[in-house]
mmCIF file of the N, C-alpha and C atoms, coordinates in Angstrom:
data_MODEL
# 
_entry.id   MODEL 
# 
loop_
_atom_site.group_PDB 
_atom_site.id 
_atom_site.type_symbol 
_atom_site.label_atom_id 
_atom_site.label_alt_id 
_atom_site.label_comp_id 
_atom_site.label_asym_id 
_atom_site.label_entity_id 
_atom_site.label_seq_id 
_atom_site.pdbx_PDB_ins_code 
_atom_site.Cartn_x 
_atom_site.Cartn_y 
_atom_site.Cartn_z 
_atom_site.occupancy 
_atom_site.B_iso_or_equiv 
_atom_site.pdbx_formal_charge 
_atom_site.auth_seq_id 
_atom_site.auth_comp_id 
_atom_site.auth_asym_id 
_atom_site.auth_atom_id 
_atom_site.pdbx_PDB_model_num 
ATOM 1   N N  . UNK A 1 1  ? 68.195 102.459 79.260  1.00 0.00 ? 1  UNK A N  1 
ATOM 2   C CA . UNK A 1 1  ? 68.575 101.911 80.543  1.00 0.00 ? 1  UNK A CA 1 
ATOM 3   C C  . UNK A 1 1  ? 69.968 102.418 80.882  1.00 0.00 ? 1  UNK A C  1 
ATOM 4   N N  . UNK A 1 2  ? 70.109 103.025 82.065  1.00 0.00 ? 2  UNK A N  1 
ATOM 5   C CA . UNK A 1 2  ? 71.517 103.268 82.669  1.00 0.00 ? 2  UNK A CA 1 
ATOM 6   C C  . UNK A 1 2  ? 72.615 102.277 82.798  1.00 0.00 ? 2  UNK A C  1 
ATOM 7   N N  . UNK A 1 3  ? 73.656 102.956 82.920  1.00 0.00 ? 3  UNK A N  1 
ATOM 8   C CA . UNK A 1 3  ? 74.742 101.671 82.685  1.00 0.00 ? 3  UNK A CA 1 
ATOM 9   C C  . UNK A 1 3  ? 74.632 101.141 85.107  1.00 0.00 ? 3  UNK A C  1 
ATOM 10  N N  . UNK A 1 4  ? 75.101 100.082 84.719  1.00 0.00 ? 4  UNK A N  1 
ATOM 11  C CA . UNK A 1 4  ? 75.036 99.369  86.060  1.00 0.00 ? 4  UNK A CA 1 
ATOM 12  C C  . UNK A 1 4  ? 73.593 98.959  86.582  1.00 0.00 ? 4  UNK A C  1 
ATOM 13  N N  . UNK A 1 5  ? 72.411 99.179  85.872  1.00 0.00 ? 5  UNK A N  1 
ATOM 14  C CA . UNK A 1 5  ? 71.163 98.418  86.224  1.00 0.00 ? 5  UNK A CA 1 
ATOM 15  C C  . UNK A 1 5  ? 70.797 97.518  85.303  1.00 0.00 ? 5  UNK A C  1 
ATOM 16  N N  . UNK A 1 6  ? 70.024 96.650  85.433  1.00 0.00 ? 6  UNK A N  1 
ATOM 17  C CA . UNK A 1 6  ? 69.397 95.186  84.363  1.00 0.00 ? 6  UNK A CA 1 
ATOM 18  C C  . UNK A 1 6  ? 68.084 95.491  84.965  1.00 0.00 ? 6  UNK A C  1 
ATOM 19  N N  . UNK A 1 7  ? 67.301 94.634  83.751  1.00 0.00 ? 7  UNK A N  1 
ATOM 20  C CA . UNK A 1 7  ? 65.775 94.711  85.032  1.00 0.00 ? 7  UNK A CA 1 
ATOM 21  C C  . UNK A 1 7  ? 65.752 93.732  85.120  1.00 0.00 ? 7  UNK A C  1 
ATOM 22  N N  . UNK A 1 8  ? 64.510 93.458  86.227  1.00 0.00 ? 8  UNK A N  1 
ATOM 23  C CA . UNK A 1 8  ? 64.075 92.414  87.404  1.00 0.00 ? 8  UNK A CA 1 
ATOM 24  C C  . UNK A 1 8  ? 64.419 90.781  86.540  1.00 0.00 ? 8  UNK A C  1 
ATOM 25  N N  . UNK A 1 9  ? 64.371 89.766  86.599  1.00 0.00 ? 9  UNK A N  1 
ATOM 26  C CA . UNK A 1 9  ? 64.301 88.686  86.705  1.00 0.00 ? 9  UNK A CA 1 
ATOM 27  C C  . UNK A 1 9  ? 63.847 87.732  87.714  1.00 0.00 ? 9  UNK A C  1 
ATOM 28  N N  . UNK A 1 10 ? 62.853 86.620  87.653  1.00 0.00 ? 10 UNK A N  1 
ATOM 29  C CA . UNK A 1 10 ? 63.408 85.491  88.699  1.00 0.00 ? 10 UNK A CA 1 
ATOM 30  C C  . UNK A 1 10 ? 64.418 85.371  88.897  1.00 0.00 ? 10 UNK A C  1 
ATOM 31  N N  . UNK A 1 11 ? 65.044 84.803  90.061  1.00 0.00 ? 11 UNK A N  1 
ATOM 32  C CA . UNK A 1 11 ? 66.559 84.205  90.564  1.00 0.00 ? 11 UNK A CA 1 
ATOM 33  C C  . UNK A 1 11 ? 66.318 83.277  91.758  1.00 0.00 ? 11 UNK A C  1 
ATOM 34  N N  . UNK A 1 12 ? 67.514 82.472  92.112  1.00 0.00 ? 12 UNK A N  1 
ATOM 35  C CA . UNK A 1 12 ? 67.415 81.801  93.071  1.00 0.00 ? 12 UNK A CA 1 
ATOM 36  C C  . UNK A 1 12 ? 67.664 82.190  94.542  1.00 0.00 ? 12 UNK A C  1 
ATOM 37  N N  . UNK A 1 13 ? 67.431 81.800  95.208  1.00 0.00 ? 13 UNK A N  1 
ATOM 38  C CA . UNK A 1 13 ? 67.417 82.464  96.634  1.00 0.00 ? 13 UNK A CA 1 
ATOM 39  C C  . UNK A 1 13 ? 68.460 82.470  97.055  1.00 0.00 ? 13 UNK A C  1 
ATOM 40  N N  . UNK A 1 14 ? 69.169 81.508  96.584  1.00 0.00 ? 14 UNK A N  1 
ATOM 41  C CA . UNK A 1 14 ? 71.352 81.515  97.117  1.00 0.00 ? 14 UNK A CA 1 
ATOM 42  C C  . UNK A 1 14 ? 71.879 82.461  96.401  1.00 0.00 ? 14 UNK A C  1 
ATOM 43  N N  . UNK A 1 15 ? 71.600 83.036  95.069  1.00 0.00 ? 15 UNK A N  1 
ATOM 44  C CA . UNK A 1 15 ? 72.392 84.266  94.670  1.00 0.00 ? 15 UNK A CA 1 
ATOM 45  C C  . UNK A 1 15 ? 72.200 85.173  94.985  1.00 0.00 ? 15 UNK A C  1 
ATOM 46  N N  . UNK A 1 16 ? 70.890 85.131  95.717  1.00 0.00 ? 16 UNK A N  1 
ATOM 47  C CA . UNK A 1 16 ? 70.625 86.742  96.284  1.00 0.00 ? 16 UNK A CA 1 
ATOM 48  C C  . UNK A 1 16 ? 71.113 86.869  97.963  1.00 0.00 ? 16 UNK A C  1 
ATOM 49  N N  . UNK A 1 17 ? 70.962 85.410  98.494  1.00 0.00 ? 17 UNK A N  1 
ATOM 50  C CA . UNK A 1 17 ? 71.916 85.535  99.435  1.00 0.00 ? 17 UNK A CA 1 
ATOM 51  C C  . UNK A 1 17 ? 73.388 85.216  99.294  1.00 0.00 ? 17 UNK A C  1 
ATOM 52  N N  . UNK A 1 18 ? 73.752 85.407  98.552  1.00 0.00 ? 18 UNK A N  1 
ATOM 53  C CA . UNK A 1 18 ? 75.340 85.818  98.058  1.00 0.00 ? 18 UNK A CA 1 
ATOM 54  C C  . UNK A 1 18 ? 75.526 86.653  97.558  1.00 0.00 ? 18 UNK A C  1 
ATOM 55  N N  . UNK A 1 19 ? 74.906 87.521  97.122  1.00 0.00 ? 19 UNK A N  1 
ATOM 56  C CA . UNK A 1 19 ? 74.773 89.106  96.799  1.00 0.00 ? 19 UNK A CA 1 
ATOM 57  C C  . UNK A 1 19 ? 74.806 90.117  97.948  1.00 0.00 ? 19 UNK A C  1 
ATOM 58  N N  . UNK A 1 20 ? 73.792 89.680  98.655  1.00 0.00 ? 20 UNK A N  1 
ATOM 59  C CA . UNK A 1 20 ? 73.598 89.984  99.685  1.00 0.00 ? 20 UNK A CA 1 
ATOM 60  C C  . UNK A 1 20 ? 74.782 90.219  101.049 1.00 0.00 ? 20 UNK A C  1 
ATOM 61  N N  . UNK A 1 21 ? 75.612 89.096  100.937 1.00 0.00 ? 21 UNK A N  1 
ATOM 62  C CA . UNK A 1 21 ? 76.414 88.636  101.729 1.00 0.00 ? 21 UNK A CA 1 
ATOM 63  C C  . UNK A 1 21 ? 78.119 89.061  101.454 1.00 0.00 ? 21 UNK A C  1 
ATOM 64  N N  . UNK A 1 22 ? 78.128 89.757  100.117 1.00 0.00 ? 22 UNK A N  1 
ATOM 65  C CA . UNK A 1 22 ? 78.625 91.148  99.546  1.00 0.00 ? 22 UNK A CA 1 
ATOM 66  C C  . UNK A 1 22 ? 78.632 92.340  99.691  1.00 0.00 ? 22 UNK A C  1 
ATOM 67  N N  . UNK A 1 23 ? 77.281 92.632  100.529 1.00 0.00 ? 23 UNK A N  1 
ATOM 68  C CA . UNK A 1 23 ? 77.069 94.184  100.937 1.00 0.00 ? 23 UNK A CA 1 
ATOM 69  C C  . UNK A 1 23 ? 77.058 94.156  101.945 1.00 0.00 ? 23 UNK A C  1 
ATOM 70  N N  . UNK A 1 24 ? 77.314 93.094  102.987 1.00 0.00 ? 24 UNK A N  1 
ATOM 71  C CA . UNK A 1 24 ? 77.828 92.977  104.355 1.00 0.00 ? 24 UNK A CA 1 
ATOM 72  C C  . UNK A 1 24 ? 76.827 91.988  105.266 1.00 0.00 ? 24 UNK A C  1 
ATOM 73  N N  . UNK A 1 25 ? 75.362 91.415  104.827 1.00 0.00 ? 25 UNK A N  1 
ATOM 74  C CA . UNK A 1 25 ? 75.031 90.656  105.659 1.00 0.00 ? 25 UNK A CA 1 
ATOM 75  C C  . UNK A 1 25 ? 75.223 89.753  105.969 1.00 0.00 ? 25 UNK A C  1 
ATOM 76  N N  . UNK A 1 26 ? 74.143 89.441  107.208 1.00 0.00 ? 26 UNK A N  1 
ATOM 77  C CA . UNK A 1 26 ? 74.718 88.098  107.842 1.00 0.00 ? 26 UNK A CA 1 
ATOM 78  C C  . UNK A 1 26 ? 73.585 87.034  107.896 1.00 0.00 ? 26 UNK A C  1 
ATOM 79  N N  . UNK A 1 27 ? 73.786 86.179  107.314 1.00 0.00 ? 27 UNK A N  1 
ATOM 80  C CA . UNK A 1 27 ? 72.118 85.389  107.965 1.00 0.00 ? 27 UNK A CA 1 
ATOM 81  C C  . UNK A 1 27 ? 72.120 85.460  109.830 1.00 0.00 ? 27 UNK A C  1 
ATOM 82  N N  . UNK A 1 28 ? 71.122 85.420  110.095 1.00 0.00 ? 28 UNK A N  1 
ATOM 83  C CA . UNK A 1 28 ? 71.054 85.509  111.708 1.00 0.00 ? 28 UNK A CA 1 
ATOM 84  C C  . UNK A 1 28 ? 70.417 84.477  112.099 1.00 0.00 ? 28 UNK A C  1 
ATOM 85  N N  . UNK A 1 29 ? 69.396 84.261  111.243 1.00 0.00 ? 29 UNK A N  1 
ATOM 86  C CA . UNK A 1 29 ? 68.496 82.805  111.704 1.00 0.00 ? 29 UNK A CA 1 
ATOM 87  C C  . UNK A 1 29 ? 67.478 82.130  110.436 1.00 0.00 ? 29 UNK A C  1 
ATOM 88  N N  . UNK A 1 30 ? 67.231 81.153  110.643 1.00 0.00 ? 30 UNK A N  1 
ATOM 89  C CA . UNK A 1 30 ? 65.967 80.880  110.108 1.00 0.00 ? 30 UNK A CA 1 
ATOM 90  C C  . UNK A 1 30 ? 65.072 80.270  110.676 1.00 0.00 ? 30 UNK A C  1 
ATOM 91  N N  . UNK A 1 31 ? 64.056 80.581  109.780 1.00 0.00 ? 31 UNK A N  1 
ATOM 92  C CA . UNK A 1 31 ? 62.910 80.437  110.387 1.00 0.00 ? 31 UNK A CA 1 
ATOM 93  C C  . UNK A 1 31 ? 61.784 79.478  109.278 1.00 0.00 ? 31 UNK A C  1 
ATOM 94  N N  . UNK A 1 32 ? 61.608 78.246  109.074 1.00 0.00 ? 32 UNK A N  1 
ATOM 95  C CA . UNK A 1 32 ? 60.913 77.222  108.169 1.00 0.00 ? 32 UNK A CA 1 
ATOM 96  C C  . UNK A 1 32 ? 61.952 77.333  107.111 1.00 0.00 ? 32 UNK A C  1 
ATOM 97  N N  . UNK A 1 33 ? 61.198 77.757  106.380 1.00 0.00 ? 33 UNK A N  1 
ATOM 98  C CA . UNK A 1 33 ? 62.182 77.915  104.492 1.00 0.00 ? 33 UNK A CA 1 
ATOM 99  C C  . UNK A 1 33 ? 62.617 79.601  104.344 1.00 0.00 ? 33 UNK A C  1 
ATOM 100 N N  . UNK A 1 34 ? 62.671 80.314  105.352 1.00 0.00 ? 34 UNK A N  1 
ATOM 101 C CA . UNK A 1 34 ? 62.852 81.567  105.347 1.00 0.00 ? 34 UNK A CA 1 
ATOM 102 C C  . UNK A 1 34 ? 64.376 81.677  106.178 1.00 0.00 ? 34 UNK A C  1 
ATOM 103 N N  . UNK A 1 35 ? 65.548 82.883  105.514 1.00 0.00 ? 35 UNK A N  1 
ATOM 104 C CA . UNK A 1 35 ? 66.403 83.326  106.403 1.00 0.00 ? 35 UNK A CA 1 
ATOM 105 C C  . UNK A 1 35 ? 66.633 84.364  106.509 1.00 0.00 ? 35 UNK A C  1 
ATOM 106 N N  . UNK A 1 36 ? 67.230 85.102  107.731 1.00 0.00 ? 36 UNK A N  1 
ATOM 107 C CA . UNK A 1 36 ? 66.698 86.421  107.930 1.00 0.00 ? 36 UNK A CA 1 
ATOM 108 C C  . UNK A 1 36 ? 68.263 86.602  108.247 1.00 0.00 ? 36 UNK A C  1 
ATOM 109 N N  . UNK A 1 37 ? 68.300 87.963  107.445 1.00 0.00 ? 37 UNK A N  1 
ATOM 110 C CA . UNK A 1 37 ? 69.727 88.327  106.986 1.00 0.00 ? 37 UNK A CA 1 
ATOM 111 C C  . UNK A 1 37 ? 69.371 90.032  107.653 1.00 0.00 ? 37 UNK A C  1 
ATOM 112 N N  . UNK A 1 38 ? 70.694 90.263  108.490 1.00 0.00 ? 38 UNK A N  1 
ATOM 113 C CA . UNK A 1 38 ? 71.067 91.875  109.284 1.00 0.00 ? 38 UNK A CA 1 
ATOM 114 C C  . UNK A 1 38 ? 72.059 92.295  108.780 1.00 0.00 ? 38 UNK A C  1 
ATOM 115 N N  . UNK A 1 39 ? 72.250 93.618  108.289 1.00 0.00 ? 39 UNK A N  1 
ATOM 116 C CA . UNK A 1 39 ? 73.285 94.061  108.501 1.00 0.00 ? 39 UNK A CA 1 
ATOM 117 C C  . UNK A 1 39 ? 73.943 94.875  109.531 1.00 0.00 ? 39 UNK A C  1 
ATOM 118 N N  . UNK A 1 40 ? 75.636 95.312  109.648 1.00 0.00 ? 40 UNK A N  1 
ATOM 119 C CA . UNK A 1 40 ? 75.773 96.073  111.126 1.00 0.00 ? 40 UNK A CA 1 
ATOM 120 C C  . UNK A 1 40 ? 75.046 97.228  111.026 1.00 0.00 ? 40 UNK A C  1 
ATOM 121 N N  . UNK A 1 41 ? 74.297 97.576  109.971 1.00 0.00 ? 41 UNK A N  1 
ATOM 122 C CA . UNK A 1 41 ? 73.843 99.270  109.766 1.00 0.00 ? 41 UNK A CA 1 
ATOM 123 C C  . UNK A 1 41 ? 72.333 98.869  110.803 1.00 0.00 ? 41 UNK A C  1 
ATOM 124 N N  . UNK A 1 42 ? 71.761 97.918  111.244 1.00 0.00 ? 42 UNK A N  1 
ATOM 125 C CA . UNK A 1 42 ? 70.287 97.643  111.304 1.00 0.00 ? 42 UNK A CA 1 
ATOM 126 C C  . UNK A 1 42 ? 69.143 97.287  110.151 1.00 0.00 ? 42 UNK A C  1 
ATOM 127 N N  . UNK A 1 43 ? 69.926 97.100  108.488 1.00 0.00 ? 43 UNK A N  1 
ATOM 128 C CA . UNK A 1 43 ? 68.983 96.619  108.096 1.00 0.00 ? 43 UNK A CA 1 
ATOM 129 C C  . UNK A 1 43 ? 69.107 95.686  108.001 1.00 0.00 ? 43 UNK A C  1 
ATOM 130 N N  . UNK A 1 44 ? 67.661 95.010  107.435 1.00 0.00 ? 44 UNK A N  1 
ATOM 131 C CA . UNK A 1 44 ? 66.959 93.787  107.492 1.00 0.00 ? 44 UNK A CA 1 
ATOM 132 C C  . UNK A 1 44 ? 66.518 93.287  106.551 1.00 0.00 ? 44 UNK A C  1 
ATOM 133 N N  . UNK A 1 45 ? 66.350 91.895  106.184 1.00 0.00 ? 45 UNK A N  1 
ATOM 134 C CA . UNK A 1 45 ? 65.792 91.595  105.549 1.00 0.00 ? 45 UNK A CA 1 
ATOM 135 C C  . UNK A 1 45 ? 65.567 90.051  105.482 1.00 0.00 ? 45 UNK A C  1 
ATOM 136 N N  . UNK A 1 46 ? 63.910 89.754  104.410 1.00 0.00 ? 46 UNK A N  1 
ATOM 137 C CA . UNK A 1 46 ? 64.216 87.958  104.803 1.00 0.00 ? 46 UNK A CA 1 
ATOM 138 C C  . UNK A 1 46 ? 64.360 87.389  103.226 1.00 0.00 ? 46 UNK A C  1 
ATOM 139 N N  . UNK A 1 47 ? 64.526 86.409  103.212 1.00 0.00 ? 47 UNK A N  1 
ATOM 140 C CA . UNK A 1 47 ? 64.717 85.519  101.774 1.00 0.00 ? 47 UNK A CA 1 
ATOM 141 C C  . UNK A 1 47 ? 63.941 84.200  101.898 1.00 0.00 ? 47 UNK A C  1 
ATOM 142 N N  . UNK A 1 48 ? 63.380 83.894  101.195 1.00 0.00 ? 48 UNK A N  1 
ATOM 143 C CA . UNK A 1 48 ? 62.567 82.557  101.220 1.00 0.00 ? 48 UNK A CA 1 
ATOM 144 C C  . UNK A 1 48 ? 63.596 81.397  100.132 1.00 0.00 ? 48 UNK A C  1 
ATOM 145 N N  . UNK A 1 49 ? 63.360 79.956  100.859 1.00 0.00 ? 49 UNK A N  1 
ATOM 146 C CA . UNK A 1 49 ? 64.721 79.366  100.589 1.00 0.00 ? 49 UNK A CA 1 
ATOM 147 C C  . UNK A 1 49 ? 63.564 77.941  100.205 1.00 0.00 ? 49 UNK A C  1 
ATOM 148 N N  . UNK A 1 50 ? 62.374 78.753  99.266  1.00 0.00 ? 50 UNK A N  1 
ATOM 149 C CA . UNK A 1 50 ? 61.568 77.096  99.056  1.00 0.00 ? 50 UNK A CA 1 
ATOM 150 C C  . UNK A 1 50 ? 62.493 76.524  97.691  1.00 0.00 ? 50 UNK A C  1 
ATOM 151 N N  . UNK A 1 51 ? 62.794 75.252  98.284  1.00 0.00 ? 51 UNK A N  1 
ATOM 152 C CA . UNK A 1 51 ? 63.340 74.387  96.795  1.00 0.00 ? 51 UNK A CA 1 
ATOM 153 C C  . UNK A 1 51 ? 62.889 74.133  95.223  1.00 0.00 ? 51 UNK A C  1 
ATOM 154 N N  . UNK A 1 52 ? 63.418 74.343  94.690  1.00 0.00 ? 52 UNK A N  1 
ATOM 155 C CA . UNK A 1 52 ? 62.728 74.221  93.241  1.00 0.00 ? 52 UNK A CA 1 
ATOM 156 C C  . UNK A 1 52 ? 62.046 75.576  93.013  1.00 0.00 ? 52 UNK A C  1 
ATOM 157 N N  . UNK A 1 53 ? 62.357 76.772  93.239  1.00 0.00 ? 53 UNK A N  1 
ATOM 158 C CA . UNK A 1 53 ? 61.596 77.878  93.004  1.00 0.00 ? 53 UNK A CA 1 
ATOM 159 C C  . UNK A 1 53 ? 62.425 79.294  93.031  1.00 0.00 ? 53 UNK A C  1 
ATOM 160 N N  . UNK A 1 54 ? 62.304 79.749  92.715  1.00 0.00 ? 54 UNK A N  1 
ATOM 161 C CA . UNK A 1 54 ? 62.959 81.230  92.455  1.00 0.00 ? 54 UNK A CA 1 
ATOM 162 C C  . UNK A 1 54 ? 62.003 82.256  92.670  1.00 0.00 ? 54 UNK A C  1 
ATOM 163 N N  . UNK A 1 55 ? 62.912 83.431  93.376  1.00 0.00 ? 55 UNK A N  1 
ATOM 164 C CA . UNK A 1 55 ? 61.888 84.859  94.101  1.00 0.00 ? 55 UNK A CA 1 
ATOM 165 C C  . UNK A 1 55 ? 61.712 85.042  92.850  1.00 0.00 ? 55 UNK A C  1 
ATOM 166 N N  . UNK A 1 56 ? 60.284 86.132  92.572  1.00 0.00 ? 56 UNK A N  1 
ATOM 167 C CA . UNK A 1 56 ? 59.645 86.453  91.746  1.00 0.00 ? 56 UNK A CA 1 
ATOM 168 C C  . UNK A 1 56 ? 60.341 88.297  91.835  1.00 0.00 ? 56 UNK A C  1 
ATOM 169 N N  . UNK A 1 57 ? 59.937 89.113  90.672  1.00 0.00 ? 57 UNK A N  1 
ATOM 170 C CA . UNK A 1 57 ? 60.533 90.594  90.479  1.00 0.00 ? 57 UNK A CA 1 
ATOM 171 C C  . UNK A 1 57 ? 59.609 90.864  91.427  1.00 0.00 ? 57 UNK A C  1 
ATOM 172 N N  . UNK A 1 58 ? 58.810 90.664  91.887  1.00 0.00 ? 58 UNK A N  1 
ATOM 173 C CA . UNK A 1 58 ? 58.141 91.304  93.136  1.00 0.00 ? 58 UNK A CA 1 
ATOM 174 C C  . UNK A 1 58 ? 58.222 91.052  94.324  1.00 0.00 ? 58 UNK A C  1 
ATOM 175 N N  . UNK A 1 59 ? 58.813 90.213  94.539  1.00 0.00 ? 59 UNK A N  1 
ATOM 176 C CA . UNK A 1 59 ? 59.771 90.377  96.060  1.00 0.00 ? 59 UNK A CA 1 
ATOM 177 C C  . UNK A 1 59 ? 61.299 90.577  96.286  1.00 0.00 ? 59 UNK A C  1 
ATOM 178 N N  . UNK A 1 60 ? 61.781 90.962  94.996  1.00 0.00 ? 60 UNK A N  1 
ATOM 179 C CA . UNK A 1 60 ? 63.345 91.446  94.603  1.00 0.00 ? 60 UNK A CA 1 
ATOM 180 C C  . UNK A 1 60 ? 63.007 92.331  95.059  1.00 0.00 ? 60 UNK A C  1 
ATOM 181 N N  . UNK A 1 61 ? 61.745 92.961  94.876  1.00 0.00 ? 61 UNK A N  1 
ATOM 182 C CA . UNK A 1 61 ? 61.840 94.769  94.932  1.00 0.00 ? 61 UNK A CA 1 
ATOM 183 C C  . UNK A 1 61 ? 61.909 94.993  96.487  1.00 0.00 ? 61 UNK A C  1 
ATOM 184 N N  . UNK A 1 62 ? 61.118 94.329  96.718  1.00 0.00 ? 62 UNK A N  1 
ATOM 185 C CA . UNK A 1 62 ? 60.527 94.392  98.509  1.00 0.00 ? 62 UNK A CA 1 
ATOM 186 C C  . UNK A 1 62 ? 62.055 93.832  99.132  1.00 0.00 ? 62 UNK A C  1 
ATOM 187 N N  . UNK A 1 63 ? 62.935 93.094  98.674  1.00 0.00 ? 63 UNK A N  1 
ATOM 188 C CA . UNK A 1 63 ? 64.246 92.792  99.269  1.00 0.00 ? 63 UNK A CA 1 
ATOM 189 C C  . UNK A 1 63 ? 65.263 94.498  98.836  1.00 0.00 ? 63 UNK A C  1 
ATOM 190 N N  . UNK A 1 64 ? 64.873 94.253  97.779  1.00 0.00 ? 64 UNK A N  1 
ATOM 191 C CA . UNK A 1 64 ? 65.843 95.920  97.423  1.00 0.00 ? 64 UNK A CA 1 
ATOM 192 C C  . UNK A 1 64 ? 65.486 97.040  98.253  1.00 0.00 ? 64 UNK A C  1 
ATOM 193 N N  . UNK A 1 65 ? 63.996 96.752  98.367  1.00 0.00 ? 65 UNK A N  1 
ATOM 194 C CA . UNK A 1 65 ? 63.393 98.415  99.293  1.00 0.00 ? 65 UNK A CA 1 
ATOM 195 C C  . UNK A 1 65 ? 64.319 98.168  100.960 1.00 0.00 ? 65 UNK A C  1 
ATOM 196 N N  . UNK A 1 66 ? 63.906 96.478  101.049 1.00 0.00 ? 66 UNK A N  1 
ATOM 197 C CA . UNK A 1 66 ? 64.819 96.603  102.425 1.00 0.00 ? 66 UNK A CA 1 
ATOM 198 C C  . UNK A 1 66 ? 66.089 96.823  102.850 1.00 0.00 ? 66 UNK A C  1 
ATOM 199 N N  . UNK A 1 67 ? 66.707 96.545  101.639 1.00 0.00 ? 67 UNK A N  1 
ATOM 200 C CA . UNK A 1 67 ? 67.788 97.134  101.952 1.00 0.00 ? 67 UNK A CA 1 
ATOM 201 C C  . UNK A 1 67 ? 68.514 98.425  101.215 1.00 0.00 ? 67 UNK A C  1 
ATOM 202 N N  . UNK A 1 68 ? 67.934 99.222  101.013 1.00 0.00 ? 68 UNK A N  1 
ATOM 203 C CA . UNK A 1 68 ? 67.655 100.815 100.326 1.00 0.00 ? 68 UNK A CA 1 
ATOM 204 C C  . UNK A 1 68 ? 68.875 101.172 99.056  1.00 0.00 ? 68 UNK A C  1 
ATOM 205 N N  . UNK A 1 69 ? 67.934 100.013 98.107  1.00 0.00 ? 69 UNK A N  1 
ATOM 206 C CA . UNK A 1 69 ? 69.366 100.027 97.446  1.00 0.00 ? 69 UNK A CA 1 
ATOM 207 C C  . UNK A 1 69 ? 68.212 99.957  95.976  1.00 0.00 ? 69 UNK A C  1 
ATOM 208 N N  . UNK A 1 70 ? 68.268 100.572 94.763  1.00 0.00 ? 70 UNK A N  1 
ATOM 209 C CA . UNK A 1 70 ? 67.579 100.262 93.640  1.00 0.00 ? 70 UNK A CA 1 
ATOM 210 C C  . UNK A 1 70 ? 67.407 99.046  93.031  1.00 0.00 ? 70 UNK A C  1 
ATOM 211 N N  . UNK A 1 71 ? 65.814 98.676  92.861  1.00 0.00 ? 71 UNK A N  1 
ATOM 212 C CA . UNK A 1 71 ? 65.918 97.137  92.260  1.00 0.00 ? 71 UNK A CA 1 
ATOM 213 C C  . UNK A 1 71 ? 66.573 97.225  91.266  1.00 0.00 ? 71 UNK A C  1 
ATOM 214 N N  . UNK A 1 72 ? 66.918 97.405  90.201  1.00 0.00 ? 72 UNK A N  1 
ATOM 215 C CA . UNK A 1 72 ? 67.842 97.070  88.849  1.00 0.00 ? 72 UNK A CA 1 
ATOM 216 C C  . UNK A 1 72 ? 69.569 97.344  89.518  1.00 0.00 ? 72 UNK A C  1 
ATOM 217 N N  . UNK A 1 73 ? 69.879 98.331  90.357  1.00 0.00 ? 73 UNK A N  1 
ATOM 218 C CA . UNK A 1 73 ? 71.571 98.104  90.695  1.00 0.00 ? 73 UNK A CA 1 
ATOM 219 C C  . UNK A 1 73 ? 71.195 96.733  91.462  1.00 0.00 ? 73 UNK A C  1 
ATOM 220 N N  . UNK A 1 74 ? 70.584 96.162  92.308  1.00 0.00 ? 74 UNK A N  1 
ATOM 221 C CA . UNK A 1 74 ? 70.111 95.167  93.239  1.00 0.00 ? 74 UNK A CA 1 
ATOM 222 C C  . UNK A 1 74 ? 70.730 93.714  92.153  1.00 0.00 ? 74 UNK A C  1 
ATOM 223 N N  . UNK A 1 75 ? 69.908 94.018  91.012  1.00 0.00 ? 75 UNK A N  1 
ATOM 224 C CA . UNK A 1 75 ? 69.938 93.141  90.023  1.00 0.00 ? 75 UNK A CA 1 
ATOM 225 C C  . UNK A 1 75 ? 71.021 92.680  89.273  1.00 0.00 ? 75 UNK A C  1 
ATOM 226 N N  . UNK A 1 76 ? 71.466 93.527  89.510  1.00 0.00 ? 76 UNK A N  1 
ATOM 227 C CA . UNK A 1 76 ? 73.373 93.817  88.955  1.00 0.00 ? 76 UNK A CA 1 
ATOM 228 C C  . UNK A 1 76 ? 73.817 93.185  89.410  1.00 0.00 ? 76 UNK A C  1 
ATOM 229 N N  . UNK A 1 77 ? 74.155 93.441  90.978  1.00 0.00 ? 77 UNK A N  1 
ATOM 230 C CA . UNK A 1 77 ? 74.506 93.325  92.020  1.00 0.00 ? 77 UNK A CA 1 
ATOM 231 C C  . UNK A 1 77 ? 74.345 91.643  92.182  1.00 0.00 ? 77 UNK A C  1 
ATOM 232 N N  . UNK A 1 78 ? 72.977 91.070  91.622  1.00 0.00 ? 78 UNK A N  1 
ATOM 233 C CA . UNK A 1 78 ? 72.929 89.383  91.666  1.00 0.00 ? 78 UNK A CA 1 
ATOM 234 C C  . UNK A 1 78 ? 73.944 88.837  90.945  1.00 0.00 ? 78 UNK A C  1 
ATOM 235 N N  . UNK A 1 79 ? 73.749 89.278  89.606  1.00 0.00 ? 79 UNK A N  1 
ATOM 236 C CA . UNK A 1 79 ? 73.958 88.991  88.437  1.00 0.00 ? 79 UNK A CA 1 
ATOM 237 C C  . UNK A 1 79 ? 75.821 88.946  88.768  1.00 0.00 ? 79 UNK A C  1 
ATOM 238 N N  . UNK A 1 80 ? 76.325 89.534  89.409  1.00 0.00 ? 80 UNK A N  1 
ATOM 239 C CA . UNK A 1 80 ? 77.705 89.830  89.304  1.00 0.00 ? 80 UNK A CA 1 
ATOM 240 C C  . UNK A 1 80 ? 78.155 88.119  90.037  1.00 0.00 ? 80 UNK A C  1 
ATOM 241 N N  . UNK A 1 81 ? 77.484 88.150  91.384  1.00 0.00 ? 81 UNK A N  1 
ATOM 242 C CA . UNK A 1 81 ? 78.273 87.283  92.140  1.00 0.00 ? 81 UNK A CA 1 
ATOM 243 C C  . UNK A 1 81 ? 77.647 85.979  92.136  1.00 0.00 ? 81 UNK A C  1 
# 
């Protein structure tokens, strides 16, 4: 494994929107248990904010693809903040 990636884990939906909110987004809205985070570049992305539950490594990835960044630096990237 390269230095600066981890692999996938569950996590909670506030560290990834505080990770997130590190690489410049913004929440913009929500929508039920979902918040939908822009950055000024145009990307996008949403986070699901159900209680008692943590995103699964398979929608880390689909959050990493959205915002064009590698799931394991992505993971780092949680893990830090």
């Amino acid at each position: 494994m390269s230095r600066g990636r981890k692999p996938l884990h569950p996590v909670k939906a506030r560290e990834i929107i505080k990770a997130l909110s590190k690489l410049g987004f913004v929440a913009r809205h929500t929508k039920g248990a979902h918040v939908f985070l822009k950055h000024a570049d145009g990307r996008t992305t949403t986070v699901p904010m159900h209680p008692g539950e943590e995103v699964d490594r398979r929608l880390l990835r689909k959050i990493a693809a959205d915002i064009e960044m590698h799931p394991e630096e992505f993971m780092c990237l949680i893990d830090e903040a």
